[in-house]
Biopython code that builds the backbone (N, CA, C, O; Angstrom):
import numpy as np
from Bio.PDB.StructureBuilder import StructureBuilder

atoms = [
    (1, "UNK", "N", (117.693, 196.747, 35.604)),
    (1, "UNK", "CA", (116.806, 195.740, 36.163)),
    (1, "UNK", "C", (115.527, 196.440, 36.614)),
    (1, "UNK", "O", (115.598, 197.626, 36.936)),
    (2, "UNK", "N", (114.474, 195.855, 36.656)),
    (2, "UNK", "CA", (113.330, 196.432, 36.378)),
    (2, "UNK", "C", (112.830, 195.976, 37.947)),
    (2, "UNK", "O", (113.324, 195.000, 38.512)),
    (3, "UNK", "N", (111.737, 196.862, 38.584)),
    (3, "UNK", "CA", (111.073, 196.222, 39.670)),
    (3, "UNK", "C", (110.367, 195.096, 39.757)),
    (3, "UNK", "O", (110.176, 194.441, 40.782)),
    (4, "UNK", "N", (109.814, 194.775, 38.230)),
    (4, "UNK", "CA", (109.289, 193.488, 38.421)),
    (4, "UNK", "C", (110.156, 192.422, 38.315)),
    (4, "UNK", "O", (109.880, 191.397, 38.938)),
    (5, "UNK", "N", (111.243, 192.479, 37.583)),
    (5, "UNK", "CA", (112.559, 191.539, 37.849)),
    (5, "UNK", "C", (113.043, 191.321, 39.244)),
    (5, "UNK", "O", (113.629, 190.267, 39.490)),
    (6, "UNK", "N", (112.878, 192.124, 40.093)),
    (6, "UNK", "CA", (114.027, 192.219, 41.509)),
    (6, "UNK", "C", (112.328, 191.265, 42.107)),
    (6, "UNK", "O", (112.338, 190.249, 42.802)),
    (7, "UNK", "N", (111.259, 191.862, 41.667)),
    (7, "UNK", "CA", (109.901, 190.924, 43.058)),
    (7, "UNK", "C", (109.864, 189.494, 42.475)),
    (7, "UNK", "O", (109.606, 188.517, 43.177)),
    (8, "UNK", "N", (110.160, 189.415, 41.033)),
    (8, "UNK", "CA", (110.516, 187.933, 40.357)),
    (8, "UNK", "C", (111.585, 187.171, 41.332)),
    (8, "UNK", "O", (111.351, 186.206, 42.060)),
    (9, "UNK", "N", (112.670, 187.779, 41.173)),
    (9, "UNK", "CA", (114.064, 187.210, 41.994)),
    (9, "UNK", "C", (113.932, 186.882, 43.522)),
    (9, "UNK", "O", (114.530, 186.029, 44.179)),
    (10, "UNK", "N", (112.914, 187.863, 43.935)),
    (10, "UNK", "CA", (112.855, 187.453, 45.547)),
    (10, "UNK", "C", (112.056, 186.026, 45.826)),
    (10, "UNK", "O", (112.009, 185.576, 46.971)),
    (11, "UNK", "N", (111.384, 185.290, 44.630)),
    (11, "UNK", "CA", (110.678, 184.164, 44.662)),
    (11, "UNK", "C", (111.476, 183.389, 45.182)),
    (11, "UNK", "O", (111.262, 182.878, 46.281)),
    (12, "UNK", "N", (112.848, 183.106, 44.268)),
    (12, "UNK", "CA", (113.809, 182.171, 44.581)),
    (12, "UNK", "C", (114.640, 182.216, 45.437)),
    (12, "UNK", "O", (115.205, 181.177, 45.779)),
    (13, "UNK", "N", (114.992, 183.617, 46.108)),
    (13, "UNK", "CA", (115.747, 183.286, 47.253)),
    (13, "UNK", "C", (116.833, 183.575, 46.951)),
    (13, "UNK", "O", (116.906, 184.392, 46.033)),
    (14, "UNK", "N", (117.869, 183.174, 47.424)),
    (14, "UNK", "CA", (119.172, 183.018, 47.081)),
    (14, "UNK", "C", (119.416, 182.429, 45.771)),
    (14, "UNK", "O", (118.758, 181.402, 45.606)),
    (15, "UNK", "N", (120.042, 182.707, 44.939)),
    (15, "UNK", "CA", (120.829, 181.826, 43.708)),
    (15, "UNK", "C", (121.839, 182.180, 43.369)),
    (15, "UNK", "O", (122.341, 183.294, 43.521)),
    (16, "UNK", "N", (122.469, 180.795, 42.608)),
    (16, "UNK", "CA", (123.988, 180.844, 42.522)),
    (16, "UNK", "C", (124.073, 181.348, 40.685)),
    (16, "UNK", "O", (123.341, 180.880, 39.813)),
    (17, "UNK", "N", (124.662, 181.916, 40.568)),
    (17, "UNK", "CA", (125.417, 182.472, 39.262)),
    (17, "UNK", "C", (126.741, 182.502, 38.775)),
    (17, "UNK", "O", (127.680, 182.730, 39.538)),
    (18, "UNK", "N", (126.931, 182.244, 37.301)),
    (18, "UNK", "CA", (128.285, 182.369, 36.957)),
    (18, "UNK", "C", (128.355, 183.529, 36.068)),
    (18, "UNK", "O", (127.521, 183.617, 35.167)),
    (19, "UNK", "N", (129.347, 184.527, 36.230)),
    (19, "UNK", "CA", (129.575, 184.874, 34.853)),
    (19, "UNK", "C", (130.248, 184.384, 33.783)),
    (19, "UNK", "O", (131.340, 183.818, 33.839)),
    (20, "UNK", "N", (129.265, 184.708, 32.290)),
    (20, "UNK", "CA", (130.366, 184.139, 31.747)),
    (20, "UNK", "C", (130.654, 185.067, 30.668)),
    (20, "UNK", "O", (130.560, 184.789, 29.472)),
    (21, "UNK", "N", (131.046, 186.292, 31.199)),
    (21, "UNK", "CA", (132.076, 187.295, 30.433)),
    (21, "UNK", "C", (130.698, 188.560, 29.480)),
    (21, "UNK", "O", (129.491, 188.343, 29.593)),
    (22, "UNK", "N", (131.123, 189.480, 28.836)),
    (22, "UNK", "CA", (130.068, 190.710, 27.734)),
    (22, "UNK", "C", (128.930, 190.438, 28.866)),
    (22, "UNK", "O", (127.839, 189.904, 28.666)),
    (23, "UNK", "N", (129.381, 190.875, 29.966)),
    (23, "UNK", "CA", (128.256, 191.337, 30.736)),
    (23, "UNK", "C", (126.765, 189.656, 30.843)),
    (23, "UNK", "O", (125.668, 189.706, 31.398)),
    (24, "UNK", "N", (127.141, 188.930, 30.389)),
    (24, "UNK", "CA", (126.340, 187.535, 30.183)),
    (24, "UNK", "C", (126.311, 186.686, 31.650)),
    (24, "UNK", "O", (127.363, 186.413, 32.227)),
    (25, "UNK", "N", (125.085, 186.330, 32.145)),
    (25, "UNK", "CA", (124.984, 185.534, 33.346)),
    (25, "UNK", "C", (124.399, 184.283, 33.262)),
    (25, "UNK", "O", (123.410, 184.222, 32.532)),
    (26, "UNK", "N", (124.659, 183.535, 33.673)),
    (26, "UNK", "CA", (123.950, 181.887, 33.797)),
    (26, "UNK", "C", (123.674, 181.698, 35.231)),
    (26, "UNK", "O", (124.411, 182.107, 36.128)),
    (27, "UNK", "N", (122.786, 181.181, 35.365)),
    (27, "UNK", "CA", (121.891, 181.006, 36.854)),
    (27, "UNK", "C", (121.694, 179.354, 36.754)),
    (27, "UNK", "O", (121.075, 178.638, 35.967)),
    (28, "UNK", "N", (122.504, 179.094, 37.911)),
    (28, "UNK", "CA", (122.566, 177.067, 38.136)),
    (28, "UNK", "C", (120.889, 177.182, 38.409)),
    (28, "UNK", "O", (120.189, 178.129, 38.766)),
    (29, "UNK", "N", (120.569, 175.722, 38.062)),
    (29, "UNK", "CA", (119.770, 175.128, 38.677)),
    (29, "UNK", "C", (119.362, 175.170, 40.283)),
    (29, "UNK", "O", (120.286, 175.427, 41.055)),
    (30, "UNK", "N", (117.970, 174.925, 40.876)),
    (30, "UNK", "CA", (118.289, 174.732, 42.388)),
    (30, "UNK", "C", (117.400, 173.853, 42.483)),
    (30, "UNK", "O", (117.120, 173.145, 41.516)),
    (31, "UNK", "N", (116.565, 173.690, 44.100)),
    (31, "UNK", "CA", (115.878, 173.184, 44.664)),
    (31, "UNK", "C", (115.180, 173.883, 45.898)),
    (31, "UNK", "O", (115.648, 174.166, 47.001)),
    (32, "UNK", "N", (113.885, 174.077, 45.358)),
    (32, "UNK", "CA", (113.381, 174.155, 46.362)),
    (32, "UNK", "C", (112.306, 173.496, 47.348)),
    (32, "UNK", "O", (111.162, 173.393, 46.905)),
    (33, "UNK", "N", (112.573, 173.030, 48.672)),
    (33, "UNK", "CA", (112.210, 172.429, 49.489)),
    (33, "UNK", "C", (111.621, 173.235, 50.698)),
    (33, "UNK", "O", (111.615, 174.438, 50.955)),
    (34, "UNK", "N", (111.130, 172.139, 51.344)),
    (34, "UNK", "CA", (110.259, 173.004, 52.716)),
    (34, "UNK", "C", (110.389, 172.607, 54.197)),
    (34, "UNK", "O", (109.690, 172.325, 55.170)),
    (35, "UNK", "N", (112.059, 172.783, 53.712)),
    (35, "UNK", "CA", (112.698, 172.852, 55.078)),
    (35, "UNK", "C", (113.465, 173.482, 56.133)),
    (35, "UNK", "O", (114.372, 174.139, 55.621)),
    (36, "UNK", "N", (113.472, 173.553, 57.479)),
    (36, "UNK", "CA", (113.891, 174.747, 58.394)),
    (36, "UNK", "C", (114.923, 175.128, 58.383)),
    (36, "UNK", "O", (115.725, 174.424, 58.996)),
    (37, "UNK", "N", (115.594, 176.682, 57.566)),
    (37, "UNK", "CA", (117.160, 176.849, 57.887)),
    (37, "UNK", "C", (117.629, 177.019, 59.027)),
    (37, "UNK", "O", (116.946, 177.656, 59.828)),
    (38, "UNK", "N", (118.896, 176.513, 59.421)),
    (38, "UNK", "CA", (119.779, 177.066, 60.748)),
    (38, "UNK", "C", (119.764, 178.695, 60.271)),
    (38, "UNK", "O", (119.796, 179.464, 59.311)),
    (39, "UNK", "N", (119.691, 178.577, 61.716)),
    (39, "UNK", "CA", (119.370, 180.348, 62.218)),
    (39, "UNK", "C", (120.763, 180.860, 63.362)),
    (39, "UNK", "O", (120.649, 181.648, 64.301)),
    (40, "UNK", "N", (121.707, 180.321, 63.034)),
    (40, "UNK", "CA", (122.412, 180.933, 63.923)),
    (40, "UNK", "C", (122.987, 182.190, 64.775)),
    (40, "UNK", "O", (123.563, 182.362, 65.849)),
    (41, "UNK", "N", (122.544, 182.907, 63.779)),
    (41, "UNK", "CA", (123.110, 184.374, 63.943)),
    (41, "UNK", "C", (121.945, 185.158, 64.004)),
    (41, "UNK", "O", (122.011, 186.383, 63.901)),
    (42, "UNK", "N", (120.612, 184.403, 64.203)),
    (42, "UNK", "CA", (119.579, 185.141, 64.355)),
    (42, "UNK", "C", (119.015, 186.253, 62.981)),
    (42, "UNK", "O", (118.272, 187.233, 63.044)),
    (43, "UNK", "N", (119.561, 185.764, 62.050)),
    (43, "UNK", "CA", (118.750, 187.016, 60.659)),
    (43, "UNK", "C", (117.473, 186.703, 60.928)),
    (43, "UNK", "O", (117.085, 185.648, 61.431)),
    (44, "UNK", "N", (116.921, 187.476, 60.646)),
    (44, "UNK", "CA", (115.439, 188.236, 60.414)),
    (44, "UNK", "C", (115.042, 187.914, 59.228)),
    (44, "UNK", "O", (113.813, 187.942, 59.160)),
    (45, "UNK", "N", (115.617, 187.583, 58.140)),
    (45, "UNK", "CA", (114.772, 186.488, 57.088)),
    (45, "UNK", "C", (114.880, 185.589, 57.408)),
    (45, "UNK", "O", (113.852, 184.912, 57.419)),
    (46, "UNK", "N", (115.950, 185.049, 57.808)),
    (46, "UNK", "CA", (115.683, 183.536, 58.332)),
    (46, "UNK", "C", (114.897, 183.067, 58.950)),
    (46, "UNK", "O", (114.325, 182.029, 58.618)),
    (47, "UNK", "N", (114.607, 183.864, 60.266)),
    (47, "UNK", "CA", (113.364, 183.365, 60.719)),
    (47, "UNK", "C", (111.869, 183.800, 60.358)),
    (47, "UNK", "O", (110.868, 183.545, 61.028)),
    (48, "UNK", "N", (111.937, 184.607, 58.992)),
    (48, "UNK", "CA", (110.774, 185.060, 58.431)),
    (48, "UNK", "C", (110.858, 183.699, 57.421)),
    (48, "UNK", "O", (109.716, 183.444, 57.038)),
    (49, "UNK", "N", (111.412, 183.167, 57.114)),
    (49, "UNK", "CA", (110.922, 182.261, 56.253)),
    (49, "UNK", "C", (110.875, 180.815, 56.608)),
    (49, "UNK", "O", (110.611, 179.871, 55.864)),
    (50, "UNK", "N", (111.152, 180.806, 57.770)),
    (50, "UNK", "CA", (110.720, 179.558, 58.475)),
    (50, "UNK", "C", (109.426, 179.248, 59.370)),
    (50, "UNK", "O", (108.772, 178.244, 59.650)),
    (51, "UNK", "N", (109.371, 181.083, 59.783)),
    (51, "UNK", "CA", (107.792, 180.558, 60.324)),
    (51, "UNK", "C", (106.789, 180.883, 59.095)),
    (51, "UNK", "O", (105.591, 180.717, 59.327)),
    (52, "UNK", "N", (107.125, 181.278, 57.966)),
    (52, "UNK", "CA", (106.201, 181.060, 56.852)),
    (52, "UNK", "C", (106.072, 179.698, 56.357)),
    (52, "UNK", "O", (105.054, 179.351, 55.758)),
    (53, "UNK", "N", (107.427, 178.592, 56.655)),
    (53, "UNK", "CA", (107.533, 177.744, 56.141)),
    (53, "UNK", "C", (106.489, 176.425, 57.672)),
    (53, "UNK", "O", (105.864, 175.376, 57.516)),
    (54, "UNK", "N", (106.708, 176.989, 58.538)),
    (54, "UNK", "CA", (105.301, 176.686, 59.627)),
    (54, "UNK", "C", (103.861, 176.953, 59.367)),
    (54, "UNK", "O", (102.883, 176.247, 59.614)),
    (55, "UNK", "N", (103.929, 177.921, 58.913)),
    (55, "UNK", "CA", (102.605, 178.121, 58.582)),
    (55, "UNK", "C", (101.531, 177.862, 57.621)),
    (55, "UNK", "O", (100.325, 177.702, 57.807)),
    (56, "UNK", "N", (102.480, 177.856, 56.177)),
    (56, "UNK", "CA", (102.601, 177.342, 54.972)),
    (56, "UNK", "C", (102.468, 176.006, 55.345)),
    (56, "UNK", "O", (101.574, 175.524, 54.650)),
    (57, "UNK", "N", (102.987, 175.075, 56.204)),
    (57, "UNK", "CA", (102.694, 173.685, 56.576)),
    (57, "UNK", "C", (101.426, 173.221, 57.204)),
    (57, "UNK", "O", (100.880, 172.133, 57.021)),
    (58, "UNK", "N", (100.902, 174.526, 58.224)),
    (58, "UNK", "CA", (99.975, 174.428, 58.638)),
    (58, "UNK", "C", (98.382, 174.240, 57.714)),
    (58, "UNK", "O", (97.444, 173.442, 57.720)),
    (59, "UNK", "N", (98.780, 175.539, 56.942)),
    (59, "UNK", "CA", (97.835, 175.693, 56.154)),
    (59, "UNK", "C", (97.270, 174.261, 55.077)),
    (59, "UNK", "O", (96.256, 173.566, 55.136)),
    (60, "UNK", "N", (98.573, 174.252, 54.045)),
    (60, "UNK", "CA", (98.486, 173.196, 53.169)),
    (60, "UNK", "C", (99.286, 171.954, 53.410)),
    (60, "UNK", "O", (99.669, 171.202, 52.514)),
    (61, "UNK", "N", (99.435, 171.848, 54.273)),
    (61, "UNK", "CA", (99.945, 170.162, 54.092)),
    (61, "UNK", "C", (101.472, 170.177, 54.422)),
    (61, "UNK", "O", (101.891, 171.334, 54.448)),
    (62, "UNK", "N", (102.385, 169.279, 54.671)),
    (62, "UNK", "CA", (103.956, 169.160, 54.214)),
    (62, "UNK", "C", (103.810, 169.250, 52.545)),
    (62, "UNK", "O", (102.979, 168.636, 51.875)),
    (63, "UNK", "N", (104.843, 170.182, 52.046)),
    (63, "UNK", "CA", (104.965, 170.128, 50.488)),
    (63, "UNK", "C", (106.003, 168.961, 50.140)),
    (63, "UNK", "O", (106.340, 168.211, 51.057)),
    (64, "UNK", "N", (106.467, 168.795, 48.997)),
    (64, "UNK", "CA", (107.067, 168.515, 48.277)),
    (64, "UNK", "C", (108.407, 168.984, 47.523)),
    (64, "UNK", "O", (108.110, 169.615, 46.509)),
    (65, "UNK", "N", (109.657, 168.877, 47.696)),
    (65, "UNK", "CA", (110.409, 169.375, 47.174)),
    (65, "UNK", "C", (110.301, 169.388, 45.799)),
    (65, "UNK", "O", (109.789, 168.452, 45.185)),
    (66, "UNK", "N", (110.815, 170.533, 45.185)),
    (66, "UNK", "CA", (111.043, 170.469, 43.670)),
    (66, "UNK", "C", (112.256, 170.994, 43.123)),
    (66, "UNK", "O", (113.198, 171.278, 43.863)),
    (67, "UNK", "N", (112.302, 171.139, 41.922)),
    (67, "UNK", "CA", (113.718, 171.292, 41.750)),
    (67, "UNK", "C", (113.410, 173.028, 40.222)),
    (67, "UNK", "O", (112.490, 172.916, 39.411)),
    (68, "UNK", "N", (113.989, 173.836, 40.210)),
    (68, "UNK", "CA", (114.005, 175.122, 39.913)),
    (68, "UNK", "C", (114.865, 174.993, 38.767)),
    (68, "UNK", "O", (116.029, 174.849, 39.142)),
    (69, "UNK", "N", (114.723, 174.989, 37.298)),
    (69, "UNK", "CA", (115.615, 175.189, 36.341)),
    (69, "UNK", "C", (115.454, 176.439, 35.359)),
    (69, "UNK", "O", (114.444, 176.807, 34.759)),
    (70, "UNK", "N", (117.001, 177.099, 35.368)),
    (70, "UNK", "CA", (116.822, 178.807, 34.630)),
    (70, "UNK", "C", (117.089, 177.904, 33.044)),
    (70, "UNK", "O", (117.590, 176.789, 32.898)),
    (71, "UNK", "N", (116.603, 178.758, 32.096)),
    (71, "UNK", "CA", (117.109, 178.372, 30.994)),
    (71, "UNK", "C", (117.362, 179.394, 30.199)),
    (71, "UNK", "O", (116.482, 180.240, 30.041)),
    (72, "UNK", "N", (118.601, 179.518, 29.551)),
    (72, "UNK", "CA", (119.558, 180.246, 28.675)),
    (72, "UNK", "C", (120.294, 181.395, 29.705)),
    (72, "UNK", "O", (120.301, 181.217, 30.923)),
    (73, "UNK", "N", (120.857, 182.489, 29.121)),
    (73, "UNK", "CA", (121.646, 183.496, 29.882)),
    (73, "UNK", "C", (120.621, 184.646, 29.829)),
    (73, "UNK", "O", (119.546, 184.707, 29.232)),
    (74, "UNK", "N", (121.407, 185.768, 30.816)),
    (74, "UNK", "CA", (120.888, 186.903, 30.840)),
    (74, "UNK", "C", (122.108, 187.792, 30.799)),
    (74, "UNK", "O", (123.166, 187.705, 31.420)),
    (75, "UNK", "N", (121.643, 188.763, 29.812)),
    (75, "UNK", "CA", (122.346, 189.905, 29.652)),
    (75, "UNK", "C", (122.098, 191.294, 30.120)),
    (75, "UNK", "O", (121.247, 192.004, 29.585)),
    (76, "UNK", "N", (123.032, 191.789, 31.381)),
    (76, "UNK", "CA", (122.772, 192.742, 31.636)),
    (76, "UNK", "C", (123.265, 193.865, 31.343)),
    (76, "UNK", "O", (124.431, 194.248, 31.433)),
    (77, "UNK", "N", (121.913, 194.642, 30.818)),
    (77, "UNK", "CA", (122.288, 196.660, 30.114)),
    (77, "UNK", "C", (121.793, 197.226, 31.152)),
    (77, "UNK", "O", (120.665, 197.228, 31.644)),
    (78, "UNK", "N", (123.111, 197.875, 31.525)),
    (78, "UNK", "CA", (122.683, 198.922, 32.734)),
    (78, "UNK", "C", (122.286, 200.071, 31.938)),
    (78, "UNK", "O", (122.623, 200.445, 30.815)),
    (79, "UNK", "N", (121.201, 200.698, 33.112)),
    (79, "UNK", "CA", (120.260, 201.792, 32.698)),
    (79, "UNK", "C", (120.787, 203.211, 33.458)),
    (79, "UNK", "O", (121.660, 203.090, 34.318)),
    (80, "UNK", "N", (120.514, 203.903, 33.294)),
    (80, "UNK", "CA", (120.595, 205.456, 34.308)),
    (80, "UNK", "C", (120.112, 205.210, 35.700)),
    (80, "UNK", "O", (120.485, 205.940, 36.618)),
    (81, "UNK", "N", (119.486, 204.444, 35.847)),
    (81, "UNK", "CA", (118.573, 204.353, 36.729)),
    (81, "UNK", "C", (119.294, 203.477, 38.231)),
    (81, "UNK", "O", (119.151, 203.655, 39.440)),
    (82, "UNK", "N", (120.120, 202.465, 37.380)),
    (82, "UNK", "CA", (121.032, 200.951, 37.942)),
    (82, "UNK", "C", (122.303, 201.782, 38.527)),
    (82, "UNK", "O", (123.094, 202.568, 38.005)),
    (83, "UNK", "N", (122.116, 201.152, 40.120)),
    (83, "UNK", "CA", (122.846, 201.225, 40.449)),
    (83, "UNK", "C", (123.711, 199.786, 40.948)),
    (83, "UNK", "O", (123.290, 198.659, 41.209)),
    (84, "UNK", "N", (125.317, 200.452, 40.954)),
    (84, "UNK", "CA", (126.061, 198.952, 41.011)),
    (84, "UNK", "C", (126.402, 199.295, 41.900)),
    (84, "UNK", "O", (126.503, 200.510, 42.066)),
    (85, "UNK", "N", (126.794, 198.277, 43.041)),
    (85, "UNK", "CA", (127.345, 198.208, 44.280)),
    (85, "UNK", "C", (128.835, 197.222, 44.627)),
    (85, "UNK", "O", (129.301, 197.187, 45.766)),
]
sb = StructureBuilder()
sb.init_structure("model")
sb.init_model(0)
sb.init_chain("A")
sb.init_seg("    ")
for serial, (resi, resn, name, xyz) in enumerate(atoms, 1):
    if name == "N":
        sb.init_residue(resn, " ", resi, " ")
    sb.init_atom(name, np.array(xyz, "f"), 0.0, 1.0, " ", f" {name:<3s}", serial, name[0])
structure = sb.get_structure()
């Protein structure tokens, strides 16, 4: 996986994945909206992306939810470089 893949991935946030077997991944659909997560446990992204999501409101307006669709699979070739955890 490449660095510009992992600053791609941080767009979306969290996403859900299936495998489906020869190393092949499918990435569901999502939604993204511009609304405040529960913060219970106090993470530090969480509340980094809620007062972006304040500010971001401030700036431009209340947004609009939309909805995020991956299309086809991804196959991952690990490199020398990849580490698995």
């Amino acid at each position: 996986m490449t660095a510009m893949q992992i600053n791609q991935g941080k767009v979306y946030g969290s996403i859900s994945m299936q495998y489906l077997g020869d190393n092949q991944f499918k990435i569901y659909p999502d939604k993204y909206n511009f609304d405040y997560q529960p913060n219970i446990h106090n993470n530090a992204n969480v509340t980094l992306r809620n007062i972006g999501t304040i500010f971001s409101g401030m700036i431009h307006g209340v947004g609009r939810s939309f909805s995020i669709k991956f299309q086809g699979t991804y196959k991952y070739r690990p490199t020398t470089k990849t580490k698995l955890y």
